[in-house]
MDTraj code that builds the backbone (N, CA, C; nanometers):
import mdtraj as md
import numpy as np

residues = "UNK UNK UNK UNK UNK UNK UNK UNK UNK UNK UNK UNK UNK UNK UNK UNK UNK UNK UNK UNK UNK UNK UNK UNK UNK UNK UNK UNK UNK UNK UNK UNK UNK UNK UNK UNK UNK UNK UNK UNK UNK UNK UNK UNK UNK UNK UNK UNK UNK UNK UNK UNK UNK UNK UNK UNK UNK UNK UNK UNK UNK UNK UNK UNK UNK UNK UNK UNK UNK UNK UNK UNK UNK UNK UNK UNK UNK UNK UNK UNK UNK UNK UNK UNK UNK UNK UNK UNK UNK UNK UNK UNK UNK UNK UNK UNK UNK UNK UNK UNK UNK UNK UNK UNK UNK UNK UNK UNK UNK UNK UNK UNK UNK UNK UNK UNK UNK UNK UNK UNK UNK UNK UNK UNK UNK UNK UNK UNK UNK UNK UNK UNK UNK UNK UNK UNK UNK UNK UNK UNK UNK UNK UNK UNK UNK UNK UNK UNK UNK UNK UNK UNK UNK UNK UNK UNK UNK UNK UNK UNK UNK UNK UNK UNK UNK UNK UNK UNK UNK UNK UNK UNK UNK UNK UNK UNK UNK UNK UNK UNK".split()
xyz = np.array([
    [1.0260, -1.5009, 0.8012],
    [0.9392, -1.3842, 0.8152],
    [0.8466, -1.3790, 0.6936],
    [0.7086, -1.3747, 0.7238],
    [0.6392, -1.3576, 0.6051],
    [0.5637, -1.2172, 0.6157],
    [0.6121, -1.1717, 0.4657],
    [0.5273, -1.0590, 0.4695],
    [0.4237, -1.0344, 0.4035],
    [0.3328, -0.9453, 0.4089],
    [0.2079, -0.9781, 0.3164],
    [0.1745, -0.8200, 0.2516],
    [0.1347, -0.8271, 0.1175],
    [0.0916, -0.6995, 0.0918],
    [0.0285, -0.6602, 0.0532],
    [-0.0342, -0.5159, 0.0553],
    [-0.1679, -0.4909, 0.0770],
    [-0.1506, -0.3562, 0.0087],
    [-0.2549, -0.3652, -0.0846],
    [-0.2715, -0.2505, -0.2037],
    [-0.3471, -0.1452, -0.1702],
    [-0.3521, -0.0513, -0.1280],
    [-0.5193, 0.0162, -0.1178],
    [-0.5326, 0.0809, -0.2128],
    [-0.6937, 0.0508, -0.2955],
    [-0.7357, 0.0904, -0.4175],
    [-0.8931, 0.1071, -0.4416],
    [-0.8984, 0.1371, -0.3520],
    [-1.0751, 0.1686, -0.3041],
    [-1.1537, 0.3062, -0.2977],
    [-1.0538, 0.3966, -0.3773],
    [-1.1011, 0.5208, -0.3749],
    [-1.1279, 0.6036, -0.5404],
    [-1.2423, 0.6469, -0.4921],
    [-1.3189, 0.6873, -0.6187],
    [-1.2064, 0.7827, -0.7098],
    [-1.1145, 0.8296, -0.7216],
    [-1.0097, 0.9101, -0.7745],
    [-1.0700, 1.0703, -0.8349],
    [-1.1459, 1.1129, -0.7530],
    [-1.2105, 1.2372, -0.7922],
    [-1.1483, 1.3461, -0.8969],
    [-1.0180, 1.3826, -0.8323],
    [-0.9433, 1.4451, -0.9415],
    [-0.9002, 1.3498, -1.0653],
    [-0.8725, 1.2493, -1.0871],
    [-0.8325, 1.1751, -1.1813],
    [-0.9648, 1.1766, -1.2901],
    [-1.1202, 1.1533, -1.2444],
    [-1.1902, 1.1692, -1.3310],
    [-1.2441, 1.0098, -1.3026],
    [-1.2178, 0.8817, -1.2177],
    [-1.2280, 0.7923, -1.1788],
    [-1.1973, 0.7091, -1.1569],
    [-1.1940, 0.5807, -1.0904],
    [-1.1495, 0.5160, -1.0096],
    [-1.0032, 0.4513, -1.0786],
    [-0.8896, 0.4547, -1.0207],
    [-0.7451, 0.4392, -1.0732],
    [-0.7492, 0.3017, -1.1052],
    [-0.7713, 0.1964, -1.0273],
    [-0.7457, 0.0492, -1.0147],
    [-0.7526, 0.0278, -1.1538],
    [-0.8639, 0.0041, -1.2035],
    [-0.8656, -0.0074, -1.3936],
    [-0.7971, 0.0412, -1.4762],
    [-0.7575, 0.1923, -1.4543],
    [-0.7211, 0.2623, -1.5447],
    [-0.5379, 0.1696, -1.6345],
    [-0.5338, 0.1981, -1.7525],
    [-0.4417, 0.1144, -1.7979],
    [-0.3675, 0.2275, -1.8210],
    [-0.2062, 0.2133, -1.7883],
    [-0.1478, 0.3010, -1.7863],
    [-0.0282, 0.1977, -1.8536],
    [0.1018, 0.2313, -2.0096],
    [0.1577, 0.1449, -2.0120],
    [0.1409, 0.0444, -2.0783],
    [0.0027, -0.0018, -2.0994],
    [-0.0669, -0.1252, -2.1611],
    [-0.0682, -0.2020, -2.0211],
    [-0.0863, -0.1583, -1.8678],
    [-0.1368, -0.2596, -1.7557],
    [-0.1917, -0.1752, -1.6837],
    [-0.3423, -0.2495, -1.6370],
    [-0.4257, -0.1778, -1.5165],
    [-0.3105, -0.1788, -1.3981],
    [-0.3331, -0.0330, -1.4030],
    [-0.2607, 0.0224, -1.2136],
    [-0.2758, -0.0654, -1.1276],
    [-0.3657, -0.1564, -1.1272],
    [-0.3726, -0.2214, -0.9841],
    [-0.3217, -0.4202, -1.0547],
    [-0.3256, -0.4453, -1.1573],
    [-0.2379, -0.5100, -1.1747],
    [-0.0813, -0.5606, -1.1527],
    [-0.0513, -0.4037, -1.2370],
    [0.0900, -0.3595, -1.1958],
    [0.1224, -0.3430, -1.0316],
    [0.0822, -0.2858, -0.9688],
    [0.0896, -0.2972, -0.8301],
    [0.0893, -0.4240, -0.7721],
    [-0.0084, -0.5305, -0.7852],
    [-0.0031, -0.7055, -0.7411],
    [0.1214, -0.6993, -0.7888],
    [0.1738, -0.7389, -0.9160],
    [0.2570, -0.7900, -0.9599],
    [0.4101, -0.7581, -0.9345],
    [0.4311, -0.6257, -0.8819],
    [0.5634, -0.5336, -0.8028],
    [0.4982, -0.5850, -0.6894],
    [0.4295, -0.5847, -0.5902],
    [0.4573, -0.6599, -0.4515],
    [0.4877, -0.8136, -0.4575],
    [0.4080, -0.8797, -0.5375],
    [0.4499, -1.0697, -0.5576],
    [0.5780, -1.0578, -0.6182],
    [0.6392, -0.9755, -0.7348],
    [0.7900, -1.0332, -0.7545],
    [0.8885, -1.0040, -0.6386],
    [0.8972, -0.8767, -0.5867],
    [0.9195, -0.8538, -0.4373],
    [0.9495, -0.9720, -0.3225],
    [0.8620, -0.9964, -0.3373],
    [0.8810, -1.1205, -0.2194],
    [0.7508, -1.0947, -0.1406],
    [0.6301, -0.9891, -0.1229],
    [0.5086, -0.9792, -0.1022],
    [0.4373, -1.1471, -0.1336],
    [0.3760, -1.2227, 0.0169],
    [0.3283, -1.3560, -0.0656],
    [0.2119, -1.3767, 0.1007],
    [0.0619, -1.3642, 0.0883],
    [0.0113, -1.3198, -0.0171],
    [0.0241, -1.1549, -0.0385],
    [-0.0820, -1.1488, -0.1260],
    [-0.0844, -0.9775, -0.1564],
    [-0.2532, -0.9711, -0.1749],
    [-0.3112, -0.8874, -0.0830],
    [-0.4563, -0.8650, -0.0964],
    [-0.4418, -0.7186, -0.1481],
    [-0.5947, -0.6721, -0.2182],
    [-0.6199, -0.5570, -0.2869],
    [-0.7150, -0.4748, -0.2135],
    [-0.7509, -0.4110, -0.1369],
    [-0.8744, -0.3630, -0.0790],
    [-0.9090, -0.2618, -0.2025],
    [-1.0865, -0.2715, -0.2667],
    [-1.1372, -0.1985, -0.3561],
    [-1.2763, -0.1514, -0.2844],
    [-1.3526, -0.0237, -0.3778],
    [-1.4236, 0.0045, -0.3222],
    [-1.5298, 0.0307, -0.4221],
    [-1.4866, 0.1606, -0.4347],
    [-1.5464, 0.2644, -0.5735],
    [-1.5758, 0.1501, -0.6887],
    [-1.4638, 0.0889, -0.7312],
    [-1.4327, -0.0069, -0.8513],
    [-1.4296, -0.1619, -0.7875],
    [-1.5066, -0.2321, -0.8241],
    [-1.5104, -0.3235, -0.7470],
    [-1.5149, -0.4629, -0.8707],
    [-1.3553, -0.4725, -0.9483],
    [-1.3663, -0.6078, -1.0431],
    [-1.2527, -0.6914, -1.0142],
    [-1.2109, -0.7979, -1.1091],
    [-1.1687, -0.9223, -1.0678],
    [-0.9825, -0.8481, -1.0728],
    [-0.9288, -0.8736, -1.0057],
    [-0.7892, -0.9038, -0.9988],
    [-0.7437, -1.0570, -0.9714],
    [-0.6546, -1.0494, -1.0804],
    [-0.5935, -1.1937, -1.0735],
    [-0.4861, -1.1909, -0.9676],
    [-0.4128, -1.2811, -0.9338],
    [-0.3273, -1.3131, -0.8362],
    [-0.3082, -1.2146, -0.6917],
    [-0.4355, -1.1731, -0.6948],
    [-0.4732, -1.1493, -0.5304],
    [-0.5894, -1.1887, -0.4642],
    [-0.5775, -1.1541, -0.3079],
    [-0.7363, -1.1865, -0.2243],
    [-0.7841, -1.0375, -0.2915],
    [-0.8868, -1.0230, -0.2770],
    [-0.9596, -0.9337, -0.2985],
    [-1.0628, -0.8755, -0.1557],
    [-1.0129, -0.7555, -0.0966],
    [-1.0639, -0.7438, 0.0224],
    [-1.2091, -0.6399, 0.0049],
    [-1.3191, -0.5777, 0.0315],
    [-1.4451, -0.5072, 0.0177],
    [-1.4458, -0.3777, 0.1102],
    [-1.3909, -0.2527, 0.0413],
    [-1.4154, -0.1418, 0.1418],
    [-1.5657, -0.0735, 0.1526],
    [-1.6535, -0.1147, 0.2184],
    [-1.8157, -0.0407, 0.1733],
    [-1.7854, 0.0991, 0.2462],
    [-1.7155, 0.1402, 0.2954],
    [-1.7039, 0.2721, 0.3639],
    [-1.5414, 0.3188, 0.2436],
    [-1.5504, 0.3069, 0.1678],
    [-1.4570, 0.3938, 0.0439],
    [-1.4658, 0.5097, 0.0611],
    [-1.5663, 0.5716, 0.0747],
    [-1.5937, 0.6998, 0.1008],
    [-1.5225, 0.7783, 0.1858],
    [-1.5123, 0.7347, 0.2618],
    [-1.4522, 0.7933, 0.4144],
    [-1.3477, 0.7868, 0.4173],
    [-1.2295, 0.7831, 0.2897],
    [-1.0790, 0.8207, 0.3040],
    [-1.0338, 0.6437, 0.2977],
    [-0.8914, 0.6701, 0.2752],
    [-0.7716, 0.6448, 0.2805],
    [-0.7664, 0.5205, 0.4097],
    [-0.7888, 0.6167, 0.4976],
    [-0.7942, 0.5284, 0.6412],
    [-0.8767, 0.4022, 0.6721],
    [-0.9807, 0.3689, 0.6028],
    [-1.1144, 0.2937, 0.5874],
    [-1.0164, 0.1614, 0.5302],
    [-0.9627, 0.1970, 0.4366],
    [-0.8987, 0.0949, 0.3594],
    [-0.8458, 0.0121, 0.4590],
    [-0.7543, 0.1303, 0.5365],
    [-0.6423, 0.0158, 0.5468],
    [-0.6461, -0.0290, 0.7218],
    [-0.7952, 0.0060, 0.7679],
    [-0.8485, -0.0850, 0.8572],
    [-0.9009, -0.1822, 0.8172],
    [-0.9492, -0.1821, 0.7027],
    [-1.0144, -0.3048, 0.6108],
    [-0.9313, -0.4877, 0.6223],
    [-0.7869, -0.3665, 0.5663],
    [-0.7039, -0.4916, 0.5081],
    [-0.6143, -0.5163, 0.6920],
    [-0.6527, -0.4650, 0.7194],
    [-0.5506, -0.5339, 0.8942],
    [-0.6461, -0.5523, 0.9649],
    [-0.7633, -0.5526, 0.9799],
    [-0.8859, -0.6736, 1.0002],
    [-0.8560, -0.7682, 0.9392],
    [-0.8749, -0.7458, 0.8078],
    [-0.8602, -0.9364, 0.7308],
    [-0.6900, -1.0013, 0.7994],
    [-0.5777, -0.8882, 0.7882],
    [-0.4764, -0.9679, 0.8392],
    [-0.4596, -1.0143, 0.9722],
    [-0.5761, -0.9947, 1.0633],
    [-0.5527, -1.0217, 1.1966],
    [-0.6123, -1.1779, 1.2212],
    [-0.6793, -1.2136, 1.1289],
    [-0.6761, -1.3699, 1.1049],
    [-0.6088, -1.4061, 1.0249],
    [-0.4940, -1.3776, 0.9874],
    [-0.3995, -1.4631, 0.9094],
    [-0.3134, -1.4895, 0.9903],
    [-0.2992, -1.5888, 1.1135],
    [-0.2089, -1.5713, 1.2118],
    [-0.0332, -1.6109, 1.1348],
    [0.0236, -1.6412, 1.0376],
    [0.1379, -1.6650, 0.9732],
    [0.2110, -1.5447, 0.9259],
    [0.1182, -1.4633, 0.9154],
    [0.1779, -1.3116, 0.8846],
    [0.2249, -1.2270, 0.9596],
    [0.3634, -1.2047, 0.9623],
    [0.4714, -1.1345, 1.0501],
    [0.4739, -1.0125, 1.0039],
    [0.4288, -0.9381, 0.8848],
    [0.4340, -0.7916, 0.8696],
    [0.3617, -0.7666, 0.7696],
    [0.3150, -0.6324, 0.7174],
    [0.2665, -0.6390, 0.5906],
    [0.3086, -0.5183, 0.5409],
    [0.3019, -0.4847, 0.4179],
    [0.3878, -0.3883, 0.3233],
    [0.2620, -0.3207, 0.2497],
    [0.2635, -0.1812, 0.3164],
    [0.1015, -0.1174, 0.2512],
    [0.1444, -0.0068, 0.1518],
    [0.1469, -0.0689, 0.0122],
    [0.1275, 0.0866, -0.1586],
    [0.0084, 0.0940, -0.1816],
    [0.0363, 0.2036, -0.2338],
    [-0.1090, 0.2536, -0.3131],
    [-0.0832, 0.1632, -0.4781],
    [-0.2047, 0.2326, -0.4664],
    [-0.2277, 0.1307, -0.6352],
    [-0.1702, 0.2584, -0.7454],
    [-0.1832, 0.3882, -0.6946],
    [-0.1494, 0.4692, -0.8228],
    [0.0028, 0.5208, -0.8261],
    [0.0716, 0.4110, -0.8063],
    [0.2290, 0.4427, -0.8728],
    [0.3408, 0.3969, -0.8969],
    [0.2646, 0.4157, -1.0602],
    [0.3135, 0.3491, -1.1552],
    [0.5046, 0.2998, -1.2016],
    [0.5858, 0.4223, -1.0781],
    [0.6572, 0.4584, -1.1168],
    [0.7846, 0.3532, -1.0021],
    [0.7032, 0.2912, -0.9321],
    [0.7115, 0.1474, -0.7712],
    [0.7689, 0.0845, -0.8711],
    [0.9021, 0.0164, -0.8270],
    [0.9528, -0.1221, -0.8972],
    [1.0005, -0.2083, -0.8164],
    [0.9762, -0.3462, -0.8038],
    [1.0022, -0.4459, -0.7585],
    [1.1233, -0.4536, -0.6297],
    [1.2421, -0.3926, -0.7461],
    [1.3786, -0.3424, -0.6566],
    [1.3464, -0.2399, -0.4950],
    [1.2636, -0.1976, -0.5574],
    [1.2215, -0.0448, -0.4484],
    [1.1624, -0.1549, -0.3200],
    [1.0636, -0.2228, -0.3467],
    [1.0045, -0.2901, -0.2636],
    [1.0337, -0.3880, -0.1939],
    [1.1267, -0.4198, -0.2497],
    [1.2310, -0.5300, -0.2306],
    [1.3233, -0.4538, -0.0720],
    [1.3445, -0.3926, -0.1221],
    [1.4772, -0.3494, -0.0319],
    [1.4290, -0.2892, 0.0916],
    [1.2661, -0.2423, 0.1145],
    [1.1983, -0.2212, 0.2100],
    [1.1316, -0.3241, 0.2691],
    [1.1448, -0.4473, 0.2109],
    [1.0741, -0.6256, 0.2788],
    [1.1659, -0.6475, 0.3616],
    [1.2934, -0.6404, 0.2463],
    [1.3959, -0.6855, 0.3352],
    [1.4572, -0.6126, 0.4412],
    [1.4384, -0.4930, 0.4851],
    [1.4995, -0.4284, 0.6051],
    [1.3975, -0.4486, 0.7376],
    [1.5031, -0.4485, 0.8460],
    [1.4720, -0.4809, 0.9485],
    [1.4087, -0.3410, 1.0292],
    [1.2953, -0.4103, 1.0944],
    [1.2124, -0.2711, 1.1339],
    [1.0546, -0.2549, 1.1899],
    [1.0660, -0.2075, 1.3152],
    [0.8767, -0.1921, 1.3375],
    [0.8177, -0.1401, 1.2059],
    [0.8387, 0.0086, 1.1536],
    [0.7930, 0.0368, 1.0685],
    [0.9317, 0.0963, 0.9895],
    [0.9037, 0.0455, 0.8210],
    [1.0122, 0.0461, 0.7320],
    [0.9266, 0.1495, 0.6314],
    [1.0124, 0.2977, 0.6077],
    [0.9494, 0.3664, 0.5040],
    [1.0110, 0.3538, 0.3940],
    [0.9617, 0.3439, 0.2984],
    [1.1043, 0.4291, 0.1585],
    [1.0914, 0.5474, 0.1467],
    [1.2082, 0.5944, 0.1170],
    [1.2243, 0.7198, 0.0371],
    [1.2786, 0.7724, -0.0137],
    [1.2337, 0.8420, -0.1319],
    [1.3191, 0.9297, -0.2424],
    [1.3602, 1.0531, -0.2085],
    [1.5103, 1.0252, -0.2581],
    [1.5688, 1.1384, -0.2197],
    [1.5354, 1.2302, -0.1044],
    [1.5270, 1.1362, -0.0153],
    [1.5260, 1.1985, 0.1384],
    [1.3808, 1.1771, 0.1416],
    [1.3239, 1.1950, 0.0700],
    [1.1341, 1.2139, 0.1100],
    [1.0605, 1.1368, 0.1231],
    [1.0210, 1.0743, 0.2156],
    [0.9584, 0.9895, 0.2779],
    [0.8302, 0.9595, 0.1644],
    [0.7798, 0.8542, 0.1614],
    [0.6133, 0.8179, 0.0696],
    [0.6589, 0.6440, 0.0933],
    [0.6031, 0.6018, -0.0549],
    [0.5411, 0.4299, -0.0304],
    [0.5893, 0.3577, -0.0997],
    [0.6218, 0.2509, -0.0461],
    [0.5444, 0.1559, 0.0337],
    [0.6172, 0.1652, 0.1584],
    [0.5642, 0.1175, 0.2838],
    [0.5888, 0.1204, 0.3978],
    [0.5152, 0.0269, 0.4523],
    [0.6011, -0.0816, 0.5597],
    [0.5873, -0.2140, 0.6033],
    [0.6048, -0.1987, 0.8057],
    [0.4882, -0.2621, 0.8231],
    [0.4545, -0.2151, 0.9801],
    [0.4463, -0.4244, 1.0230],
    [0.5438, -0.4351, 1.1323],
    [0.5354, -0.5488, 1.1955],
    [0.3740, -0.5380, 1.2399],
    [0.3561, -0.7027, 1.2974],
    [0.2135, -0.7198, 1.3563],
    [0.2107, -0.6210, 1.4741],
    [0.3072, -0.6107, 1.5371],
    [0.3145, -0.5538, 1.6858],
    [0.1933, -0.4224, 1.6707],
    [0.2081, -0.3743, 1.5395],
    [0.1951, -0.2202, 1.5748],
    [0.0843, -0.2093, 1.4794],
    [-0.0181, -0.2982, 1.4390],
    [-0.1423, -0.3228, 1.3863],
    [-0.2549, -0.2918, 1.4543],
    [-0.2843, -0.3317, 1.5610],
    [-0.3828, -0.2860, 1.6620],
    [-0.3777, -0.1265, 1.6325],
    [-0.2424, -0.0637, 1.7030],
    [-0.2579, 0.0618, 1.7170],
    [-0.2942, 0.1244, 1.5645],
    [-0.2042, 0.1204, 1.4800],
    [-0.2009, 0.1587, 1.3923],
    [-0.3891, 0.1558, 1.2948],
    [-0.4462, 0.0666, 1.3137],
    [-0.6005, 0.0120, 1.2512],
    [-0.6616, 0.1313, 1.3627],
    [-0.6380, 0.1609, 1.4527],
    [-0.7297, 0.2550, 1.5555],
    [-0.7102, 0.4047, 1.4873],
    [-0.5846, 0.4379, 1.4348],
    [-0.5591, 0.5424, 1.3897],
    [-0.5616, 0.5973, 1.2782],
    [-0.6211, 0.4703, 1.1863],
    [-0.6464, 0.5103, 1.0436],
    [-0.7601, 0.5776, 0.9923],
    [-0.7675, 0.7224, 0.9788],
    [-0.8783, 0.7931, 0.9758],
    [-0.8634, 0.9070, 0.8345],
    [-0.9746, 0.8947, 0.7987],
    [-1.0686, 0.9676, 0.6299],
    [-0.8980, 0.9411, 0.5494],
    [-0.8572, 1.0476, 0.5416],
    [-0.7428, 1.0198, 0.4084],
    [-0.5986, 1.0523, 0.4708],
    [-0.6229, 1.0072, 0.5931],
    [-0.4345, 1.0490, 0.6314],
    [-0.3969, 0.8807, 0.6430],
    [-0.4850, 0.7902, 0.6378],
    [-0.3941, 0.6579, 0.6897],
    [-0.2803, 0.6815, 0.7981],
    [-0.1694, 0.5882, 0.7570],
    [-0.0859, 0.5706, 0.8700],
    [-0.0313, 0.6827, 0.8761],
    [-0.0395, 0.8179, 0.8677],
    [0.0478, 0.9579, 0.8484],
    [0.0749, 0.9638, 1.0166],
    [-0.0248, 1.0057, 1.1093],
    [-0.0294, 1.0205, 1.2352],
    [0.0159, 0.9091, 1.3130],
    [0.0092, 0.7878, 1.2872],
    [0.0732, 0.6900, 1.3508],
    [0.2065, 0.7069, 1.3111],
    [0.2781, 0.6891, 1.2305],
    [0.3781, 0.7172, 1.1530],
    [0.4449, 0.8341, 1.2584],
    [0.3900, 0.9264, 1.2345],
    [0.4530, 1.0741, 1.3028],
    [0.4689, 1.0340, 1.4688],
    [0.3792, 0.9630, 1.5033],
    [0.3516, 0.9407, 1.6698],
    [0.5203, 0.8182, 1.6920],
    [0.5397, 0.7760, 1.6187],
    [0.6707, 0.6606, 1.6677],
    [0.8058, 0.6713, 1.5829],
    [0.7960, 0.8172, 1.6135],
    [1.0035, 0.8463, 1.5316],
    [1.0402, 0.7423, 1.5714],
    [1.0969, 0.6907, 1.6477],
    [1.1990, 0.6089, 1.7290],
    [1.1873, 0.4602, 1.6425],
    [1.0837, 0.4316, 1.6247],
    [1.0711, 0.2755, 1.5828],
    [1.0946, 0.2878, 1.4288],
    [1.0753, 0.4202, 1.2984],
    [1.0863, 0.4326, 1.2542],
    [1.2667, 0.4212, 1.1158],
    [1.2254, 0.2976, 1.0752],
    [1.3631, 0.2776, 0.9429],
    [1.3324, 0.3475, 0.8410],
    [1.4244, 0.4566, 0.8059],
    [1.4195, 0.4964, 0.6181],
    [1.5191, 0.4386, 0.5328],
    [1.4279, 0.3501, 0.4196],
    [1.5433, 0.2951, 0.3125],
    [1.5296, 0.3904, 0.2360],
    [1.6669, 0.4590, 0.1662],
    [1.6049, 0.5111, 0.0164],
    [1.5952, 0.3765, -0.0571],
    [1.5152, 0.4612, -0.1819],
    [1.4706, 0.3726, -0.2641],
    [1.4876, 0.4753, -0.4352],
    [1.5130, 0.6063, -0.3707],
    [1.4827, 0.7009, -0.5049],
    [1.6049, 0.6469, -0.6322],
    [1.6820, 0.5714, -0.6071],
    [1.8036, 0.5118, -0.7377],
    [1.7195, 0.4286, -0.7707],
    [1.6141, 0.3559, -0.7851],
    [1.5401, 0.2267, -0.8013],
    [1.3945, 0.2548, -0.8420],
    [1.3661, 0.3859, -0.8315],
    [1.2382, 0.4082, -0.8347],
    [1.1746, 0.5306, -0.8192],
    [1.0470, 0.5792, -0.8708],
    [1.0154, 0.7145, -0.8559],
    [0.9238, 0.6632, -0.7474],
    [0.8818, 0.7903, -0.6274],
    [0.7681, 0.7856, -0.5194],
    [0.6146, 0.8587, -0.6088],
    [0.6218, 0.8729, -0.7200],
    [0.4825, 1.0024, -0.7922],
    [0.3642, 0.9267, -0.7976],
    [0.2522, 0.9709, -0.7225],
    [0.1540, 0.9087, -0.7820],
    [0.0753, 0.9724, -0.8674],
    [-0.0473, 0.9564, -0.9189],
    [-0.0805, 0.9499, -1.0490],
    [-0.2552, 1.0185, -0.9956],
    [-0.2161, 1.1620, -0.9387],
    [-0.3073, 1.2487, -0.9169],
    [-0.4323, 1.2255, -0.9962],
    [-0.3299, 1.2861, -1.1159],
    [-0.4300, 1.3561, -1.2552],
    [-0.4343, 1.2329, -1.3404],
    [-0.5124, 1.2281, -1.4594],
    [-0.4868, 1.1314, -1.5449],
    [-0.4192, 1.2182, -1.6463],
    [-0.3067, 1.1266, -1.7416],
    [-0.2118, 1.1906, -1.8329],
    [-0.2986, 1.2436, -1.9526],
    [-0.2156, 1.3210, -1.9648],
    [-0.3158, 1.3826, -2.1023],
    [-0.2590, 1.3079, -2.2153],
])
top = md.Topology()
chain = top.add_chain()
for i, resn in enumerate(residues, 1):
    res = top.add_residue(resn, chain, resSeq=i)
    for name in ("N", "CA", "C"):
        top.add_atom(name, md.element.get_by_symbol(name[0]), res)
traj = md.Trajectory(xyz[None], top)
């Protein structure tokens, strides 16, 4: 089974004050750290969809959101277009780039479970990363709209739906605000 993963990081970060992907949090750009927790994972490849911020990341594809603007959802029709010609890719595993708090272990244990769609969650509460077989790509790319992404698809298929926790391994917080 190969899985592939896919960052979305294409949004201007309005409340943050600007675009997250760069921002160094730690001594590592957010969207570094993010490649690098999906590739130790077992994530192989791992594309970045950018928008707002548009510079070099090492050890990923680098995918082009020109509609950044338009939410969340834009993205991650972006990156399951590009995966619909990767015919070797059996699932893909979609985080955000702003959280910081994702570790390898966390992601790990959501590759490895069996599942149309695999959520994590802390302490009962559902968030990211979350890994959708090919099956459910079509639908799912139709339903990705301004800033809910997969929320409504997600909600539309209880049934197919796996929850790993992940909250012993990892925090779900992303990184709204920038730290003072």
């Amino acid at each position: 089974m190969t899985t592939a993963g896919l960052v979305l990081a294409a949004g201007e970060g309005k409340r943050f004050g600007g675009p997250k992907a760069p921002y160094v949090h730690n001594g590592q750009r957010l969207v570094d750290r993010a490649v690098q927790v999906l590739a130790e994972a077992g994530c192989d490849p791992v594309f970045v969809v950018l928008g707002a911020w548009l510079g070099e990341v090492p050890n990923a594809t680098l995918l082009e959101n020109q509609n950044w603007a338009t939410g969340m959802g834009s993205s991650l029709q972006v990156g399951l277009n590009h995966l619909n010609g990767e015919s070797e890719i059996d699932e893909v595993l979609v985080s955000l780039v702003d959280l910081p708090g994702l570790t390898s272990a966390a992601v790990a244990r959501v590759v490895n479970s069996p599942g149309e769609i695999v959520v994590a969650c802390y302490d009962g509460k559902r968030g990211h990363p979350v890994k959708f077989a090919r099956a459910t790509w079509p639908e799912l790319a139709i339903s990705a709209t301004g800033d809910q992404g997969a929320r409504s698809f997600i909600a539309n298929h209880p049934e197919e739906i796996v929850l790993v926790e992940v909250g012993d391994v990892a925090t779900g917080e992303d990184m709204d605000e920038r730290p003072i």
